[in-house]
PDB file of the backbone (N, CA, C, O) and the ligand in Angstrom, with CONECT records:
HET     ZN  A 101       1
ATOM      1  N   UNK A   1      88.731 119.448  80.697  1.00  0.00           N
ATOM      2  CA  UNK A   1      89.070 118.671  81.892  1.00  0.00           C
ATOM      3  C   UNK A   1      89.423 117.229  81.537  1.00  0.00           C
ATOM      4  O   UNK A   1      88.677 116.541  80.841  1.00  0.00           O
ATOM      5  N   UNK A   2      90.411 116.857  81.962  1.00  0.00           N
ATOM      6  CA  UNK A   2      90.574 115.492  81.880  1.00  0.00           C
ATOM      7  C   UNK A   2      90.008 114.482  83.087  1.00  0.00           C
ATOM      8  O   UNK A   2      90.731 113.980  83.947  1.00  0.00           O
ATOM      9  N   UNK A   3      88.886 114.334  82.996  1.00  0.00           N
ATOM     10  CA  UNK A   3      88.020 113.471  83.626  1.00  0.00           C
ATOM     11  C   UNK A   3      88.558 112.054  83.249  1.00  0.00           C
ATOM     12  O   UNK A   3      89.178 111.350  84.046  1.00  0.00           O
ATOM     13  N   UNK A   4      88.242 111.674  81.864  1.00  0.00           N
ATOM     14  CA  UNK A   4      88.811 110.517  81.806  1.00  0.00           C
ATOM     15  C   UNK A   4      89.774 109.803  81.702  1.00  0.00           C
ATOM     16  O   UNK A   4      89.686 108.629  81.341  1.00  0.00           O
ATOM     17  N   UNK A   5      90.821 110.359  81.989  1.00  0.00           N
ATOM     18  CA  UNK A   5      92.038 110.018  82.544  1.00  0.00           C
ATOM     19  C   UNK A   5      91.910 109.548  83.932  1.00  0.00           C
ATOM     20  O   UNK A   5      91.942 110.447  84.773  1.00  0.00           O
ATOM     21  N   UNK A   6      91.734 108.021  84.479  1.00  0.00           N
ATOM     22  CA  UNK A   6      91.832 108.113  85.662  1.00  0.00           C
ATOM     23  C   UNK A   6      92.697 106.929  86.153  1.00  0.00           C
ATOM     24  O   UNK A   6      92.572 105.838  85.597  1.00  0.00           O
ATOM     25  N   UNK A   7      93.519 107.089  87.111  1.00  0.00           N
ATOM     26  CA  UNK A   7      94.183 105.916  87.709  1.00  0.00           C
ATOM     27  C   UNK A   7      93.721 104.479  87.592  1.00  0.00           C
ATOM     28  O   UNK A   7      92.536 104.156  87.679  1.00  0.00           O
ATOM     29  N   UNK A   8      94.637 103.704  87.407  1.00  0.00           N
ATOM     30  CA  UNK A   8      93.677 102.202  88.360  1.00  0.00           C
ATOM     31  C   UNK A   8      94.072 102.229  89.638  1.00  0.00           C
ATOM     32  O   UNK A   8      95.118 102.715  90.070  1.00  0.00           O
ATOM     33  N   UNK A   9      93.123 101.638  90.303  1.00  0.00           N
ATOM     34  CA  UNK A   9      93.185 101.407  91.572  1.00  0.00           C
ATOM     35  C   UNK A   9      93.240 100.152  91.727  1.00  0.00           C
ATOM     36  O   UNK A   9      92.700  99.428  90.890  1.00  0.00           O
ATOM     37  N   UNK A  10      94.130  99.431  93.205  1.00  0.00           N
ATOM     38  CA  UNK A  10      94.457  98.389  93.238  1.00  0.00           C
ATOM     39  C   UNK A  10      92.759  98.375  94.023  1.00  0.00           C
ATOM     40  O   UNK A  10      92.173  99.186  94.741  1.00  0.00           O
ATOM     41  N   UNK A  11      92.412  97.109  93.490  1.00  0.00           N
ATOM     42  CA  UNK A  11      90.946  96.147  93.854  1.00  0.00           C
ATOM     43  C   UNK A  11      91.189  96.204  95.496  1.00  0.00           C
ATOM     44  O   UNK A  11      90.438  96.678  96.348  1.00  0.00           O
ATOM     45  N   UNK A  12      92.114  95.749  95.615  1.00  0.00           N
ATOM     46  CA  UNK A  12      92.182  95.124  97.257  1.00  0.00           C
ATOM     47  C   UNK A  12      92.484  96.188  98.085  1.00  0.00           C
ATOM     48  O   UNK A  12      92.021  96.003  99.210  1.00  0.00           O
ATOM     49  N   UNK A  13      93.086  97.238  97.963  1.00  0.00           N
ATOM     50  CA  UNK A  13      93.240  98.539  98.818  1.00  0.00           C
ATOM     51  C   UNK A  13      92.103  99.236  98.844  1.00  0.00           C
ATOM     52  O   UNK A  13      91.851  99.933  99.826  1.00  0.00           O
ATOM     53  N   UNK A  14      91.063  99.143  97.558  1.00  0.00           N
ATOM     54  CA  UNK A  14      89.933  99.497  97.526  1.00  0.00           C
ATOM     55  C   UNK A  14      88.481  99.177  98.788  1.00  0.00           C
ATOM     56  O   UNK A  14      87.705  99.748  99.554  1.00  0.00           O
ATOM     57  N   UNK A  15      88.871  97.900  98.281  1.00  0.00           N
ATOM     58  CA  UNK A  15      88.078  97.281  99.394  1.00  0.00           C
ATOM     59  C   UNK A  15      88.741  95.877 100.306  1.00  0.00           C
ATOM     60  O   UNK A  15      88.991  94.703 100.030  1.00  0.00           O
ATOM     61  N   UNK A  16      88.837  96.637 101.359  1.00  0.00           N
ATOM     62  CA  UNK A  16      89.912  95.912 102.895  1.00  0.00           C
ATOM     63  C   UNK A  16      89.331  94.864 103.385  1.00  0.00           C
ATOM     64  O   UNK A  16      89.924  94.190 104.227  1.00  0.00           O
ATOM     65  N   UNK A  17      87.777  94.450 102.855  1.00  0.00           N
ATOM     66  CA  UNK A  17      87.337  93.045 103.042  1.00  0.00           C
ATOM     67  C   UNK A  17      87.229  92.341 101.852  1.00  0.00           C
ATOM     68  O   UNK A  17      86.319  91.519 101.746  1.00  0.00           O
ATOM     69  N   UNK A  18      88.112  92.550 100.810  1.00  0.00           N
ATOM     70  CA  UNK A  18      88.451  91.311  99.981  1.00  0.00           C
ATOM     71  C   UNK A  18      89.282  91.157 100.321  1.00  0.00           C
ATOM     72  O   UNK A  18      90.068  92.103 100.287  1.00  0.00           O
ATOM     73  N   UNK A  19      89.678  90.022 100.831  1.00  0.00           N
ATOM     74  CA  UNK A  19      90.758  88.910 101.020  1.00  0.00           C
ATOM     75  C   UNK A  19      91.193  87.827  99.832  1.00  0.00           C
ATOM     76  O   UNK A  19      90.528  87.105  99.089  1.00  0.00           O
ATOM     77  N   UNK A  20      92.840  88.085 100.028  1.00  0.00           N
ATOM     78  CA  UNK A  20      93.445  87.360  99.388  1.00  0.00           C
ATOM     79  C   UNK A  20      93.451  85.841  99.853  1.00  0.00           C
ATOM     80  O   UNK A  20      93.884  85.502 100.954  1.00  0.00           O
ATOM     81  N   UNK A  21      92.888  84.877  98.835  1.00  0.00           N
ATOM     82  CA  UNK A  21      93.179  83.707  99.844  1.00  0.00           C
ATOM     83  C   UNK A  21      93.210  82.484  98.718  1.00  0.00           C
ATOM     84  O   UNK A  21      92.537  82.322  97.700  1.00  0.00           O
ATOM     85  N   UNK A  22      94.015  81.881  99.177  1.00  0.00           N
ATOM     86  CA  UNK A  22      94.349  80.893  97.945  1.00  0.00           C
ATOM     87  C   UNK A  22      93.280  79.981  97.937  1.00  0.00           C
ATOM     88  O   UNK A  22      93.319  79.304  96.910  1.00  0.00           O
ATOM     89  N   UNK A  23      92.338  79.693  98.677  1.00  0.00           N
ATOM     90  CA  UNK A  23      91.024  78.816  98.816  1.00  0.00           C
ATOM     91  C   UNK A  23      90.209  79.565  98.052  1.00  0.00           C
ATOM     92  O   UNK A  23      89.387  78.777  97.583  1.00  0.00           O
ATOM     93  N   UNK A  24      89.938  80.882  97.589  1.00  0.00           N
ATOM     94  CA  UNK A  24      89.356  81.728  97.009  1.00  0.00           C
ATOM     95  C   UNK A  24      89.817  81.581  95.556  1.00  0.00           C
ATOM     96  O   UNK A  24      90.331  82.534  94.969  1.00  0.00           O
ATOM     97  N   UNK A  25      89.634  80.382  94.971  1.00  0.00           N
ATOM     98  CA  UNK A  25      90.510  80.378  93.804  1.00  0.00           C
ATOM     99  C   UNK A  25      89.499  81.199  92.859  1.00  0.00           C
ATOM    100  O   UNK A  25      90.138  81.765  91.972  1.00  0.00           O
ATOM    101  N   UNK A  26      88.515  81.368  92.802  1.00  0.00           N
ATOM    102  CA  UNK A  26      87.482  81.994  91.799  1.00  0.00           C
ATOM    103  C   UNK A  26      87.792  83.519  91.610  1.00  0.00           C
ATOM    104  O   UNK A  26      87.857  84.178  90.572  1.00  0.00           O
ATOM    105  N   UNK A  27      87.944  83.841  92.764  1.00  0.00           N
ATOM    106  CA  UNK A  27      88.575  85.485  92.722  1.00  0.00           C
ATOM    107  C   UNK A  27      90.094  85.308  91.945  1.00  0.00           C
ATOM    108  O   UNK A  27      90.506  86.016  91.026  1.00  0.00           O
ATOM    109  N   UNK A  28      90.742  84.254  92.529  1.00  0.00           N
ATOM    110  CA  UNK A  28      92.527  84.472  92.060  1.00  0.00           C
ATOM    111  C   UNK A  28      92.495  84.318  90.404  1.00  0.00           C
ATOM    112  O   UNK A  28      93.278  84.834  89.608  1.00  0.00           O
ATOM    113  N   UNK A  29      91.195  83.330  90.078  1.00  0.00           N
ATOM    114  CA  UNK A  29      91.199  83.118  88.416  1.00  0.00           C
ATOM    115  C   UNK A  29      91.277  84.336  87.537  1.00  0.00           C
ATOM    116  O   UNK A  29      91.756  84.330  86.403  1.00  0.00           O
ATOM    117  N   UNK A  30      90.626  85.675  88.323  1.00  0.00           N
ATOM    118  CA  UNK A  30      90.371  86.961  87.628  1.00  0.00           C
ATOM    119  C   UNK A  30      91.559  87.522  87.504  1.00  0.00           C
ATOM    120  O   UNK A  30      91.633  88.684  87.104  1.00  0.00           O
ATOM    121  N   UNK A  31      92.979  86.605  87.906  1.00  0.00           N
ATOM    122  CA  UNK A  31      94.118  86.986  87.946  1.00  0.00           C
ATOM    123  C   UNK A  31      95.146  86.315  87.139  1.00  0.00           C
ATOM    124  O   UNK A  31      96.301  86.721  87.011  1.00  0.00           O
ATOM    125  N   UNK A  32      94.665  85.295  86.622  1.00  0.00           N
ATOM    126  CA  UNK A  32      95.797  84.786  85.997  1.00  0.00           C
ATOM    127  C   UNK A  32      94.986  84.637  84.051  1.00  0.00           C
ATOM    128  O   UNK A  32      93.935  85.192  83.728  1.00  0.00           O
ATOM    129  N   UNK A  33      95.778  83.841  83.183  1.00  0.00           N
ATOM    130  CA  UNK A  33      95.231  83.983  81.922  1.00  0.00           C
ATOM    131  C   UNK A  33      95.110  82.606  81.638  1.00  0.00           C
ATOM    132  O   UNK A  33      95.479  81.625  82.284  1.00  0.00           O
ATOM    133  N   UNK A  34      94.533  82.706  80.566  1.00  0.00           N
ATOM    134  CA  UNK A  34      93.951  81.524  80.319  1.00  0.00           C
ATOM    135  C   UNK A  34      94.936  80.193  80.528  1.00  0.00           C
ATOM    136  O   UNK A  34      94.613  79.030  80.767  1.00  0.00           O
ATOM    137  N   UNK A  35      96.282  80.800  80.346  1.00  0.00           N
ATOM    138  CA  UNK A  35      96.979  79.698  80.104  1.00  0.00           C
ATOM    139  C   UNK A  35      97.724  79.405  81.569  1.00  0.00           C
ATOM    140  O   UNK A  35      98.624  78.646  81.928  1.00  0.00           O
ATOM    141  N   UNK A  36      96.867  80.416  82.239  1.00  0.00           N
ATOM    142  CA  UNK A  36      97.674  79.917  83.925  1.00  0.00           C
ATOM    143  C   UNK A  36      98.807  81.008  84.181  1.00  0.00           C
ATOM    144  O   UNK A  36      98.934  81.104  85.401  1.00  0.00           O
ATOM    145  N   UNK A  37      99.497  81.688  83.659  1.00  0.00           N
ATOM    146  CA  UNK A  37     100.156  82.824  83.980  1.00  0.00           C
ATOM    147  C   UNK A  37      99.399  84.010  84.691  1.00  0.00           C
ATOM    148  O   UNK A  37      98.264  84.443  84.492  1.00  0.00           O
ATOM    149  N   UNK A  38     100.493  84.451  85.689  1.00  0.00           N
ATOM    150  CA  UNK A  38      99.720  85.547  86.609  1.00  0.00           C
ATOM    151  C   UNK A  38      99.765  86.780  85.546  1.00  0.00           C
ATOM    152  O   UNK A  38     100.712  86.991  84.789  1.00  0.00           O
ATOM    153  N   UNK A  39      98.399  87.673  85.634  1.00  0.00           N
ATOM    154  CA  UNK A  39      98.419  88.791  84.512  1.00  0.00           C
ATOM    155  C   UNK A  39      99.561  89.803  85.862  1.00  0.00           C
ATOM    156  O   UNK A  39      99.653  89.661  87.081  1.00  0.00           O
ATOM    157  N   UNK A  40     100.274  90.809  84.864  1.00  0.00           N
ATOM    158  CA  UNK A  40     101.053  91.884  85.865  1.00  0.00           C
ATOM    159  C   UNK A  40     100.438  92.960  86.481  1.00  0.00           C
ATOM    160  O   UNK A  40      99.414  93.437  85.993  1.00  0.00           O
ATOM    161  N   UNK A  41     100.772  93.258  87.164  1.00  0.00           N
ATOM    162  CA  UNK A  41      99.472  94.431  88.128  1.00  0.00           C
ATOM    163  C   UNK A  41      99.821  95.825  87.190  1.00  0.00           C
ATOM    164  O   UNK A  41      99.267  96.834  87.627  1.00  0.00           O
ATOM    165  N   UNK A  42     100.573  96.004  86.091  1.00  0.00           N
ATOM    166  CA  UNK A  42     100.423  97.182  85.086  1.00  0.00           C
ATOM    167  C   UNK A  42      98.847  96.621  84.631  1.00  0.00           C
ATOM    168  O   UNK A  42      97.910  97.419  84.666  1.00  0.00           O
ATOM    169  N   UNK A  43      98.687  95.563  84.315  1.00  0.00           N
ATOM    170  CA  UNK A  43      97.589  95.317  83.401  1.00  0.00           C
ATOM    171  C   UNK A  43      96.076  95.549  84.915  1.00  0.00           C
ATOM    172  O   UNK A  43      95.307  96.510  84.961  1.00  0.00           O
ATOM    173  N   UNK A  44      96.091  94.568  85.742  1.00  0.00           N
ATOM    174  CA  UNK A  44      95.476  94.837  87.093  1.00  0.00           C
ATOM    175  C   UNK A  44      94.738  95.855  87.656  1.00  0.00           C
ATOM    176  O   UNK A  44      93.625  96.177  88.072  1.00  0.00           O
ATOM    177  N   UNK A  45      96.337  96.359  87.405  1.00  0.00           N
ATOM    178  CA  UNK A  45      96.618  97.867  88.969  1.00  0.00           C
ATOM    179  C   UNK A  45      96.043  97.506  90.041  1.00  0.00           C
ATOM    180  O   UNK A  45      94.960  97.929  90.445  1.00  0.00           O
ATOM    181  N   UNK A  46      96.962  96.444  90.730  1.00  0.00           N
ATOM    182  CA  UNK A  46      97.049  95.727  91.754  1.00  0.00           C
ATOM    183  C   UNK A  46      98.269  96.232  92.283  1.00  0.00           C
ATOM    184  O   UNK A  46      99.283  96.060  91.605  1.00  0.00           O
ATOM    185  N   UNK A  47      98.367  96.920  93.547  1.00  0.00           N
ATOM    186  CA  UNK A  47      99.817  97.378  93.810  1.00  0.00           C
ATOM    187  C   UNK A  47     100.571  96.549  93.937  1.00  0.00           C
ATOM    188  O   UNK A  47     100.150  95.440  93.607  1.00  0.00           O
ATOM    189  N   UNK A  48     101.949  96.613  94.429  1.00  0.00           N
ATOM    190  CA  UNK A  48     103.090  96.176  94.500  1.00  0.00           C
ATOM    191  C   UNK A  48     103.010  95.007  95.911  1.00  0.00           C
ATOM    192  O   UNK A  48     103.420  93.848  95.975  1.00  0.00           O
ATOM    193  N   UNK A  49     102.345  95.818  96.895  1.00  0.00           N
ATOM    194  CA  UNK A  49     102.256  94.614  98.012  1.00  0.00           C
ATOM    195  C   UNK A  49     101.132  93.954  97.583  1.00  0.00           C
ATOM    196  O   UNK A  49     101.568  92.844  97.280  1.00  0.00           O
ATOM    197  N   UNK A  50      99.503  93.959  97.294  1.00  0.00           N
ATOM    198  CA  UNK A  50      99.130  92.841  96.605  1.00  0.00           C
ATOM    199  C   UNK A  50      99.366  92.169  96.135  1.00  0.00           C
ATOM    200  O   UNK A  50      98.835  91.065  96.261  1.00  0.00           O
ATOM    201  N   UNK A  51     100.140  92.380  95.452  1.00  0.00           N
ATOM    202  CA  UNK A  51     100.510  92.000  94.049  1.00  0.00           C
ATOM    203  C   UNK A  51     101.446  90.442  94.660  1.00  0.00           C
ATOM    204  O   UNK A  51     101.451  89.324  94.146  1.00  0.00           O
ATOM    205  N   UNK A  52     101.991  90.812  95.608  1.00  0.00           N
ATOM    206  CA  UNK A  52     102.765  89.815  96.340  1.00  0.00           C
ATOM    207  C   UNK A  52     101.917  88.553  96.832  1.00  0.00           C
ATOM    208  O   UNK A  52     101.941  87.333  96.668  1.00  0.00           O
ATOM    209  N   UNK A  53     101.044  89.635  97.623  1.00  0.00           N
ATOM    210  CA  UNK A  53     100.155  88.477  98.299  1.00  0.00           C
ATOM    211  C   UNK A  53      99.195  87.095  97.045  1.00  0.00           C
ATOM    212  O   UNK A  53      98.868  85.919  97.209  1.00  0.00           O
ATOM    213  N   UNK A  54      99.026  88.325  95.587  1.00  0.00           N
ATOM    214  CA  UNK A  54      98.216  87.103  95.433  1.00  0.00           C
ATOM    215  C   UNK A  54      99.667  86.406  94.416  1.00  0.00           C
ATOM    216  O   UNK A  54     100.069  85.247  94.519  1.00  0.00           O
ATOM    217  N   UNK A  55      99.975  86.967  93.919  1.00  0.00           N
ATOM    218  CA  UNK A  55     101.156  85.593  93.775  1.00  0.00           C
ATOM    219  C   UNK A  55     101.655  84.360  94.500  1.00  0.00           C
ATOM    220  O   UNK A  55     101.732  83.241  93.991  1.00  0.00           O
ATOM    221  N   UNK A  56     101.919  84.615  95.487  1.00  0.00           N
ATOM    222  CA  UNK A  56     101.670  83.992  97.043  1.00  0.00           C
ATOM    223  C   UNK A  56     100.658  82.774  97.085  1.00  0.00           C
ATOM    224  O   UNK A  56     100.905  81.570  97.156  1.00  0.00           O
ATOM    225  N   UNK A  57      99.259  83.544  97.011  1.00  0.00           N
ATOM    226  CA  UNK A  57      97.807  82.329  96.746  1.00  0.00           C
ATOM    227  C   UNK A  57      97.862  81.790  95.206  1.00  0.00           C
ATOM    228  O   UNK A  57      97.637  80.614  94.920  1.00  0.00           O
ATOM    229  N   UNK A  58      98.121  82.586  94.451  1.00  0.00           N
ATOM    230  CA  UNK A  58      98.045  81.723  93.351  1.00  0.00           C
ATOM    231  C   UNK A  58      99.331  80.223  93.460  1.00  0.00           C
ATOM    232  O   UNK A  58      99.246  79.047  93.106  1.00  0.00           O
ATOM    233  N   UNK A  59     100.205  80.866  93.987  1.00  0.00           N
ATOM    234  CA  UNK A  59     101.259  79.459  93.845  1.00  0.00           C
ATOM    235  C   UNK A  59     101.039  78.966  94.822  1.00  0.00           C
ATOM    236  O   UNK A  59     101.586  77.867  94.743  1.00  0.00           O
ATOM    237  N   UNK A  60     100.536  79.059  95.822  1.00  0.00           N
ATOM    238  CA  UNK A  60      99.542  77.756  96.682  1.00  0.00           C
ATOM    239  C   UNK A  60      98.240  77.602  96.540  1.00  0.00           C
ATOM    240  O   UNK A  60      97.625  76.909  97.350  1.00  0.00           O
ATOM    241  N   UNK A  61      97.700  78.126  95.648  1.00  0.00           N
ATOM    242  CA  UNK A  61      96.531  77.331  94.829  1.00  0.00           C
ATOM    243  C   UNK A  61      97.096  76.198  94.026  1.00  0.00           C
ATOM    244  O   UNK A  61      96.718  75.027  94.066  1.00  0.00           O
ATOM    245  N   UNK A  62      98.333  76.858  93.075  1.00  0.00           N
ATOM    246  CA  UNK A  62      98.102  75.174  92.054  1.00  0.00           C
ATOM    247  C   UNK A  62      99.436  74.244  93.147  1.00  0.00           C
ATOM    248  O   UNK A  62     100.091  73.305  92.695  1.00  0.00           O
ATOM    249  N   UNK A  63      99.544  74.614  94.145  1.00  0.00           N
ATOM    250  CA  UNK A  63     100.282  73.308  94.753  1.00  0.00           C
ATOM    251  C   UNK A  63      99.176  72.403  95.306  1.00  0.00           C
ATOM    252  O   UNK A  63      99.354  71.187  95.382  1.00  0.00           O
ATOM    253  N   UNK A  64      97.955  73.029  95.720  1.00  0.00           N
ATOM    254  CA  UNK A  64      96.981  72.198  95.585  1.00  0.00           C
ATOM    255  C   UNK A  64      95.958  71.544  94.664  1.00  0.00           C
ATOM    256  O   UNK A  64      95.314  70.546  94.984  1.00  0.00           O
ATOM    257  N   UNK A  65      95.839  72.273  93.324  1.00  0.00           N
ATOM    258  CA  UNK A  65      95.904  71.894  92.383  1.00  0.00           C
ATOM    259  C   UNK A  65      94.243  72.719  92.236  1.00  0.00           C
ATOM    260  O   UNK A  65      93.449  71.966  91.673  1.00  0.00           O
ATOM    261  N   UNK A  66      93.815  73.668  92.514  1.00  0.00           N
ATOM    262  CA  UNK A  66      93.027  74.293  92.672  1.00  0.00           C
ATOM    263  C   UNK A  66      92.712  75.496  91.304  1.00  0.00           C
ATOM    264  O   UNK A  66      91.703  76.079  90.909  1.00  0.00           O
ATOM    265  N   UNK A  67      94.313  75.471  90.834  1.00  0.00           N
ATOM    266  CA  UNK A  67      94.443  76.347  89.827  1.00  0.00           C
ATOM    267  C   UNK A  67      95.209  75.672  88.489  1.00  0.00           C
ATOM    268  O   UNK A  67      95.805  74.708  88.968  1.00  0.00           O
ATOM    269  N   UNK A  68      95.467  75.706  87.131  1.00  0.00           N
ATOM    270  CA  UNK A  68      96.707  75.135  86.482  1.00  0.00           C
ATOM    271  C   UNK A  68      97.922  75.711  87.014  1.00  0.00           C
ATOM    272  O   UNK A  68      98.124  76.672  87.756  1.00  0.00           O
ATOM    273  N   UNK A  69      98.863  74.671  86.301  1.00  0.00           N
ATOM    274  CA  UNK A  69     100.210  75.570  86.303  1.00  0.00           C
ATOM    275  C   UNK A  69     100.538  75.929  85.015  1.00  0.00           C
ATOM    276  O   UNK A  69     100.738  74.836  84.485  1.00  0.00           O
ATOM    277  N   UNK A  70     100.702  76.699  84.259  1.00  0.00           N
ATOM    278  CA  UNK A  70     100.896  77.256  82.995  1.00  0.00           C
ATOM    279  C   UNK A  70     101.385  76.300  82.147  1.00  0.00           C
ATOM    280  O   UNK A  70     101.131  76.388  80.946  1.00  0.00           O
ATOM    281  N   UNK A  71     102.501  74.778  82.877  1.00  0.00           N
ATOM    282  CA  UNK A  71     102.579  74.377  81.735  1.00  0.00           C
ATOM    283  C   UNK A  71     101.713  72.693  82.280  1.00  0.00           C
ATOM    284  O   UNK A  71     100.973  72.566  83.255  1.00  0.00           O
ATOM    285  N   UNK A  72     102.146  71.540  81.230  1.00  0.00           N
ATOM    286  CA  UNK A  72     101.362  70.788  81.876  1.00  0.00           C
ATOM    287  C   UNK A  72     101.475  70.091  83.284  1.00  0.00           C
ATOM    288  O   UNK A  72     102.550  70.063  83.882  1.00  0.00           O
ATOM    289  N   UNK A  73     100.117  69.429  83.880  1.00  0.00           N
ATOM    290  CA  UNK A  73     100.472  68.966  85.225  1.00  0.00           C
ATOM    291  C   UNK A  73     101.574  67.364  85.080  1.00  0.00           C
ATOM    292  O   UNK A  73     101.323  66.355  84.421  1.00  0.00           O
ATOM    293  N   UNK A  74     102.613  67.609  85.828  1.00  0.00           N
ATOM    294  CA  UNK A  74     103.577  66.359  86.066  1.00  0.00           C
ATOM    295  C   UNK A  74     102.803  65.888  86.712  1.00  0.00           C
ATOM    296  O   UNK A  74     102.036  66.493  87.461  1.00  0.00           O
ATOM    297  N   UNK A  75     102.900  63.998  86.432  1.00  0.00           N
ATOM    298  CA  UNK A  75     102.769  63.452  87.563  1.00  0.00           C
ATOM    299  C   UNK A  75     103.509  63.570  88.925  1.00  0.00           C
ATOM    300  O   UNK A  75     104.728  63.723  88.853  1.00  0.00           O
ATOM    301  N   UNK A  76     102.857  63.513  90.329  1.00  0.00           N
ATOM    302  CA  UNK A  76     103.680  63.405  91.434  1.00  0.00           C
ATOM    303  C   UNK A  76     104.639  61.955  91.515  1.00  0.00           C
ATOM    304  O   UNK A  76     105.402  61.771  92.463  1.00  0.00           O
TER     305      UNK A  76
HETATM  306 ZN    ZN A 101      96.668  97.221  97.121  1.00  0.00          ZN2+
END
């Protein structure tokens, strides 16, 4: 039997009260890499519409500056 063969499942379809939210930057961190790039939902298995949404919070996280931006911060 191939038991261990098993899908990923997207986190957030999993469970419908985690919310995506760019104020939630601690959850969005489990999403990007060290260097501030969003990881891809192959790596995730975050579906395709998640996948949107937290892209979405992550790039209005670092417009607030809540998150890096991969490369360094410009001055405003
Ligand atoms: Zn999903």
């Amino acid at each position: 039997m191939a038991m261990m063969r098993r899908k990923k499942i997207c986190k957030f379809c999993e469970a419908p009260e985690l919310k995506i939210d760019y104020k939630n930057y601690k959850m969005l961190r489990r999403f990007i890499t060290e260097q501030g790039k969003i990881i891809p939902r192959r790596i995730t298995g975050t579906c395709t519409k998640h996948q949107r949404f937290l892209t979405t919070a992550i790039k209005r996280a670092r417009n607030i500056a809540l998150l890096p931006y991969s490369n360094n911060l410009k001055e405003l």
